[in-house]
N, C-alpha and C positions, 0 to 999 in steps of 0.2 A: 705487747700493748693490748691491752682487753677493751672490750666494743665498749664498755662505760667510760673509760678512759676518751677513747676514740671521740665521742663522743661530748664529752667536754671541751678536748680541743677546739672542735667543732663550734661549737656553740661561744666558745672564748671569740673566737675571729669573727664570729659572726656580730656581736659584741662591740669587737672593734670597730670593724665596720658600720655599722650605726654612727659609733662615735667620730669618723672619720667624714660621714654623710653629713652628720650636724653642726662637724666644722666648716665642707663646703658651701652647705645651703645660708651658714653665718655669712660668709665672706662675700658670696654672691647675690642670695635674695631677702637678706633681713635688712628693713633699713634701718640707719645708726643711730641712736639717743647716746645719750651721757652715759647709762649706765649699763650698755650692752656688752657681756662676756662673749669672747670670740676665742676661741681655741687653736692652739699651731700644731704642725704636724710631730711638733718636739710632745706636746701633749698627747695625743694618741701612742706614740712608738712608745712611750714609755710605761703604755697600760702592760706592755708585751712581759715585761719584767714577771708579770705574775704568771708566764705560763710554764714556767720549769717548776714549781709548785704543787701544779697540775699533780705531777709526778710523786709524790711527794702523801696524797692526798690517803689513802689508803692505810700505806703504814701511821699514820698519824693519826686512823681512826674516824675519819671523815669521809662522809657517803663522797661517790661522785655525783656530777649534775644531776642526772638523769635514770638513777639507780630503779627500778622495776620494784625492789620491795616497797618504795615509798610513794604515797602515792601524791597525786598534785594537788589535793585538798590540804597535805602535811606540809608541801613544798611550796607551795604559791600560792593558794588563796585564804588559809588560816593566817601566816603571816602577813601577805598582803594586808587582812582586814587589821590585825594588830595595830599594822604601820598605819594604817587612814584614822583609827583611834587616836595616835601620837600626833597625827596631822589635823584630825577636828580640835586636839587641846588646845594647839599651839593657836588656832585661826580665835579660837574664841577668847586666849586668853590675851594675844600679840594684838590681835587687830579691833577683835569684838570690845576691848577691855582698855587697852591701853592706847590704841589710836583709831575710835570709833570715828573719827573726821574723813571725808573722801582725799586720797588721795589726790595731787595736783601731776603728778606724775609717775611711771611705775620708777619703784623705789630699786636700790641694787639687790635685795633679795629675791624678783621675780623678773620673766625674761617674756618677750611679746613670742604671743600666740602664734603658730603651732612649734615655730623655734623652739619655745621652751621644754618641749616633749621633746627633744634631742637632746640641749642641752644637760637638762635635771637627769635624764638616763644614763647619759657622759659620766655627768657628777656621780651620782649612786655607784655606777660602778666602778670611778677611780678612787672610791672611799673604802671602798668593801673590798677591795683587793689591797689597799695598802692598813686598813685599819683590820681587816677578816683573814684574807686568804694569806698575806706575809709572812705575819708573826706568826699567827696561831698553829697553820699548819707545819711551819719551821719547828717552833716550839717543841711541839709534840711529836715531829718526827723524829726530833732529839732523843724526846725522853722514852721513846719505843725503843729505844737500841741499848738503854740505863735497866740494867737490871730487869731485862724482858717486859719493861714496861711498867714496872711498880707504882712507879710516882708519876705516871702521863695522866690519870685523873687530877692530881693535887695540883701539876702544872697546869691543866686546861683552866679551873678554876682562880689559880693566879691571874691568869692570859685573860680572860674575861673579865676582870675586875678592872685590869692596867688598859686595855682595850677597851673597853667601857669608860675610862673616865679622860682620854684624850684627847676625844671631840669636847665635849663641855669646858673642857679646861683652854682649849685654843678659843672657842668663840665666846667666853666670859663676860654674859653682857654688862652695860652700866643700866642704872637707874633705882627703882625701890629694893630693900634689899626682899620684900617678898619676892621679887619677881627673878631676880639674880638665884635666889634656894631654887625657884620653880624651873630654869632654865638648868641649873645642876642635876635637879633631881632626876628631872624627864628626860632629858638628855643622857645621862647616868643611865637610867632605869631602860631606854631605848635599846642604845648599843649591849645593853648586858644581856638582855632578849635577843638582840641580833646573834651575840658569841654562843648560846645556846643554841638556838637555830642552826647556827652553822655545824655547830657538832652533829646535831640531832637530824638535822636532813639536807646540808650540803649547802654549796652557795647562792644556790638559787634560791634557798629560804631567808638567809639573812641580808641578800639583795630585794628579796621581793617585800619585804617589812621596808625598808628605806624607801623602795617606788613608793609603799602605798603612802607613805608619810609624805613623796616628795607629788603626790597627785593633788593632793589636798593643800598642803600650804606654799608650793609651789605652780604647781600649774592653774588648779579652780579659781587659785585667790587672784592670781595672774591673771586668768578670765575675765575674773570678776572686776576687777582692776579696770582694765582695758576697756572693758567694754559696757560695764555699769556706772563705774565713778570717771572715769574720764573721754564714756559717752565715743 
């Protein structure tokens, strides 16, 4: 096992842990509304799934976490800013645009303060391991061993289109039909940047693009929510 390797592991659990912290602090110190997400320990054990992958990562072509040639500007904070671009669209187009009215209560897409900085980290990362690290590095670990790897670019490119259009297609919203193209297209145009990222510098980039999206229409708005519109 190589220290980059080692290293993800590492950082995987640590991961968990968080996610297991934000389900106690649920259960114990959030108090309850209608539309509070609480997570069970069935939800954490089953982030574990993604860590034989881990393994996986290398022949398949994909940096580990924490790889030295790349550096953190590549890994987290370029993507990061991408993701808070995705996340000023959505506030200005969802909230600024289509429900300019103060909220009377927070609604189910956002979770009370500071909860939600567990929560949404929870989420990001149960997304990205079952929509990122799954398939794609399966995928490709496949097509590494097909003909010394011929066709593992053409399948990356598959893998990021079919993974790119999963999420948009489960939350299909209703209403104008502009707004239904705008929720495909971004949404689309999101995850297809995330599967890049992933290849390109590991999953701490195509996690850290979702944080920044899930800081901004997630938690600010939630902020803002809470503590502007319903005072």
């Amino acid at each position: 096992m190589t220290k980059d390797l080692r290293k993800s592991i590492f950082t995987y659990f640590i991961f968990l842990l968080i996610c297991a912290l934000g389900m106690v602090w649920a259960k114990n110190w959030v108090e309850p509304y209608p539309y509070l997400r609480v997570w069970e320990w069935s939800n954490v054990l089953i982030l574990a799934i993604g860590i034989p992958f881990l393994f996986l990562q290398k022949q398949a072509g994909i940096p580990d976490f924490w790889e030295k040639q790349i550096s953190n500007n590549s890994r987290i904070w370029i993507p990061g800013l991408v993701g808070v671009g995705f996340g000023i669209l959505d506030v200005v187009i969802i909230k600024g645009i289509l429900h300019p009215e103060p909220y009377t209560e927070l609604p189910p897409f956002l979770q009370p303060f500071p909860y939600s900085i567990f929560l949404y980290f929870s989420g990001a990362f149960d997304v990205e391991i079952f929509y990122r690290l799954i398939p794609i590095a399966l995928v490709l670990f496949i097509f590494s061993k097909i003909q010394n790897g011929r066709f593992q670019n053409q399948a990356f490119w598959v893998m990021a289109v079919l993974t790119a259009v999963r999420e948009p297609l489960e939350q299909m919203p209703s209403g104008a039909t502009w707004f239904v193209v705008y929720a495909l297209v971004s949404g689309f145009a999101m995850n297809f940047i995330q599967a890049i990222y992933f290849r390109k510098v590991g999953f701490i980039g195509n996690l850290s693009l979702r944080l920044g999206h899930y800081l901004i229409w997630h938690i600010l708005l939630g902020i803002f929510v809470e503590m502007v519109e319903l005072g």
